[in-house]
C-alpha positions in Angstrom: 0.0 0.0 0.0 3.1 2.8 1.0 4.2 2.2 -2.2 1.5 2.6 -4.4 0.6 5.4 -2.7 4.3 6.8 -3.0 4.2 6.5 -6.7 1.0 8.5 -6.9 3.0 10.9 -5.0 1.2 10.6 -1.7 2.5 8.6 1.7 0.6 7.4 4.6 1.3 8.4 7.6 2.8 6.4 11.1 -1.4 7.0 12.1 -2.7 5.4 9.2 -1.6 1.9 10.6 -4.5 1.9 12.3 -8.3 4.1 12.1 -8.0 7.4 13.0 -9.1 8.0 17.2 -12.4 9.9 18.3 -14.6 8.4 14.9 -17.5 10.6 16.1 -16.0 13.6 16.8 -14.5 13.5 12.9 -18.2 12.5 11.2 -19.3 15.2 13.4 -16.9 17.8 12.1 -16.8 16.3 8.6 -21.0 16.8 8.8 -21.8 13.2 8.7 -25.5 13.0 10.0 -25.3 9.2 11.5 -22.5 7.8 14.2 -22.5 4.0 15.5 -24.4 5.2 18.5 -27.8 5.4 16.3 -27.6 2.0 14.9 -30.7 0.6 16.3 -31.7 -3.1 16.0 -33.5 -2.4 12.8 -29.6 -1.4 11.7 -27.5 -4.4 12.7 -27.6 -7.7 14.0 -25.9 -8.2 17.1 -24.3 -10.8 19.3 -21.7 -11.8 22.1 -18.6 -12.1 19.1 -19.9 -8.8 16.4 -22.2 -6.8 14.9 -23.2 -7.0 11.3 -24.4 -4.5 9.3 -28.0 -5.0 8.2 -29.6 -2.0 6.5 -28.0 0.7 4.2 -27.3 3.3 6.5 -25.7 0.4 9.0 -23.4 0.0 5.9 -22.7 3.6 4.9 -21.6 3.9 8.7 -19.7 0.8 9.3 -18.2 0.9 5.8 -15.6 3.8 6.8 -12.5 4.6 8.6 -10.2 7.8 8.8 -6.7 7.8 7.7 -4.1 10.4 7.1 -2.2 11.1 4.1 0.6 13.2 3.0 1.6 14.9 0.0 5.4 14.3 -0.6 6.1 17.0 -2.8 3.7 20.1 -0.6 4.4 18.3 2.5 0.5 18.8 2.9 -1.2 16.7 5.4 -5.0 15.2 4.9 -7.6 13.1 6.6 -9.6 11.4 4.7 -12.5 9.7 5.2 -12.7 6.2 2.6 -16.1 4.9 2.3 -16.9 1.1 0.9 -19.8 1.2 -1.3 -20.8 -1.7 1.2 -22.8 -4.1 0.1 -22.9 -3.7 -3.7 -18.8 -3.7 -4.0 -15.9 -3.5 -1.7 -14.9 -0.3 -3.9 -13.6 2.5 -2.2 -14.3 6.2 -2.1 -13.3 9.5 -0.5 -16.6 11.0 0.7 -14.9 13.5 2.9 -11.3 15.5 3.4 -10.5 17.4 6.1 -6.9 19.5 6.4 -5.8 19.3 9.8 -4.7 22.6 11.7 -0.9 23.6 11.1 0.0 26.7 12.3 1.5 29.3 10.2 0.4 27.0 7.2 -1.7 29.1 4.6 -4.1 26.5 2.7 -4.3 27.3 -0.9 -6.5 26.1 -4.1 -3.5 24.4 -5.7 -3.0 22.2 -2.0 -6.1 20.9 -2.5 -6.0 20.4 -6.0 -2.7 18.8 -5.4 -4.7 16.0 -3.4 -4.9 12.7 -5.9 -8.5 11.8 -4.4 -9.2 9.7 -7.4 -6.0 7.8 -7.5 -5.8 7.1 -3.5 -9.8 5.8 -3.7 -8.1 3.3 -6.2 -5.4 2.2 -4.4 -6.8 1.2 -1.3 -9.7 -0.7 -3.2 -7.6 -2.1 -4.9 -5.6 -3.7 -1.7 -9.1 -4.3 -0.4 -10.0 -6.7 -3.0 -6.9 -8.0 -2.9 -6.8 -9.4 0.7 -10.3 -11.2 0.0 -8.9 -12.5 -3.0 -5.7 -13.8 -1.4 -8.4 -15.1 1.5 -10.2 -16.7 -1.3 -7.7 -18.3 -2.8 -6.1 -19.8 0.5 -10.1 -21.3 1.6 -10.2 -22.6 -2.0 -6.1 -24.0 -2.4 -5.4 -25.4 0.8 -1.6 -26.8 0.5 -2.0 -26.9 -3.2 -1.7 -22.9 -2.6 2.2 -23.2 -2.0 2.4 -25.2 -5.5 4.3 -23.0 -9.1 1.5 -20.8 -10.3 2.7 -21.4 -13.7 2.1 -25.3 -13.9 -0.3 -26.4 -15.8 -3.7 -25.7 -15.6 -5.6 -29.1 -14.7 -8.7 -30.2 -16.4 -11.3 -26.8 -16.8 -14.5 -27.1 -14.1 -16.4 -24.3 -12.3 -14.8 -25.4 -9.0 -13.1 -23.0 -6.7 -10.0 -24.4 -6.8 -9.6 -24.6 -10.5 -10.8 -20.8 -10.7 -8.7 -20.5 -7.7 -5.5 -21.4 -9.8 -6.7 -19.8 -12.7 -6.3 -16.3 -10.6 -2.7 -16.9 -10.0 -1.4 -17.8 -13.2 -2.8 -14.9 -14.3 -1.2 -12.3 -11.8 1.7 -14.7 -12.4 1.9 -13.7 -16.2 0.8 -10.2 -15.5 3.7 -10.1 -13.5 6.0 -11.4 -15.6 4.6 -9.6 -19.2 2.9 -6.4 -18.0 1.4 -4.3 -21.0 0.7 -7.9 -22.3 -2.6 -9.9 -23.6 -2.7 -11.8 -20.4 -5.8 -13.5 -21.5 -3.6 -15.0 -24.6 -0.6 -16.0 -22.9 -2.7 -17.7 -20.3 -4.2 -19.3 -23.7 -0.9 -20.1 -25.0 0.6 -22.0 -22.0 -2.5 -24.2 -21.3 -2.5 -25.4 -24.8 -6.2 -23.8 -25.2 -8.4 -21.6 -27.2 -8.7 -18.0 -26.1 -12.5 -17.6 -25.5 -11.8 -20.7 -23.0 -9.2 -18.3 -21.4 -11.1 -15.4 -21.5 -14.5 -17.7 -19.9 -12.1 -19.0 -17.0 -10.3 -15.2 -16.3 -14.3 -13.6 -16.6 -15.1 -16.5 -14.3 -12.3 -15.8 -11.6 -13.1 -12.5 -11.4 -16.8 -12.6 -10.6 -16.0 -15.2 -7.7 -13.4 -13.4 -6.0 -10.4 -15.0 -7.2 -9.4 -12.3 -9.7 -9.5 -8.6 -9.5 -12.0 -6.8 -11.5 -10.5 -5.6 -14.6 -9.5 -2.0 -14.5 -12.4 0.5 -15.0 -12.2 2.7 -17.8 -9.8 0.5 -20.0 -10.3 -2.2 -22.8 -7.3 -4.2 -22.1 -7.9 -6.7 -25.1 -8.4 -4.4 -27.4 -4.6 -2.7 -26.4 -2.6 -5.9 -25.5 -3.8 -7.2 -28.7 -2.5 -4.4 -30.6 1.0 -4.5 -29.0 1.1 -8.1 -29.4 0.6 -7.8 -33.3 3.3 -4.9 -32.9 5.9 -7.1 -31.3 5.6 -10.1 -33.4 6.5 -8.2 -36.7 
């Protein structure tokens, strides 16, 4: 996470190990009209280990945390207030920012504008997914989940574990040939056709053993194209 938010010229910091303190006293300040201490029964279900959300406001409230973030470059300081869009997706968004008190600081348009909101939401939904899918993966591999990624595929089936395996050949790949038609190579080194590729990859992702593919980007229409450029 500290170093995909360095390249996008931000860094945690030593707070954002953990929430930010005082929750309430931040929604209050950031205008927030619900706190954990209105959550009635019709909100949540509760027992002696948790409490789980159960209506959307439960979410919207239990689907956030505080953290702070600095800008390397302005040495500006942030809190931010990420937001899961609980239960439909474990996306994340900045809903609120709030620049902490620094004495002899003057705030100006360009700080704020300086503030990669976008690019931050990304990255930590991105290493959201990322630790179900790694949870995923360890539930659906057992033992088999310390074997080569790149070893062959065994025979295709809508089990977990296959789509399981399928998931980390293909980070594996991706890894290995970024900028790549993953979806090919995968095709390539399981001695398959490509629309069986692309059935098992679409199939991963929408169990939780693959991360979605990148909003806003075609990727087969690009790899494809550098593909053709680099076998002439």
């Amino acid at each position: 996470m500290t170093d995909t938010l360095a390249r996008i010229g931000a860094a945690p910091t030593r707070e954002t190990q953990q929430p930010i303190s005082k929750d309430t006293i931040l929604e209050q300040l950031a205008g927030c009209p619900l706190t954990y201490g209105d959550m009635t029964d019709a909100d949540v279900i509760r027992d002696n280990m948790m409490t789980t959300p159960r209506s959307v406001r439960s979410y919207y409230v239990m689907g956030h945390r505080w953290v702070r973030v600095r800008n390397m470059e302005t040495d500006l300081e942030v809190m931010l207030r990420l937001q899961s869009r609980m239960p439909e997706s474990r996306e994340i968004y900045i809903s609120s920012v709030i620049v902490p008190f620094n004495q002899g600081h003057e705030i100006s348009g360009n700080d704020l504008r300086d503030i990669p909101v976008a690019a931050i939401a990304t990255a930590y939904s991105r290493h959201e997914v990322q630790n179900i899918i790694a949870l995923n993966r360890a539930f659906a591999l057992g033992t088999s989940d310390q074997t080569d990624p790149m070893s062959p595929l065994p025979k295709a089936s809508g089990s977990d574990q296959f789509l399981a395996l399928v998931g980390r050949q293909y980070d594996a790949i991706e890894q290995a040939n970024p900028g790549r038609n993953i979806a090919k190579l995968l095709a390539e080194h399981n001695n398959t056709k490509l629309p069986n590729a692309q059935r098992w990859i679409a199939t991963a992702r929408k169990r939780g053993f693959l991360a979605p593919a990148a909003k806003g980007q075609r990727p087969n229409k690009r790899d494809n194209h550098q593909d053709e450029q680099s076998d002439k």
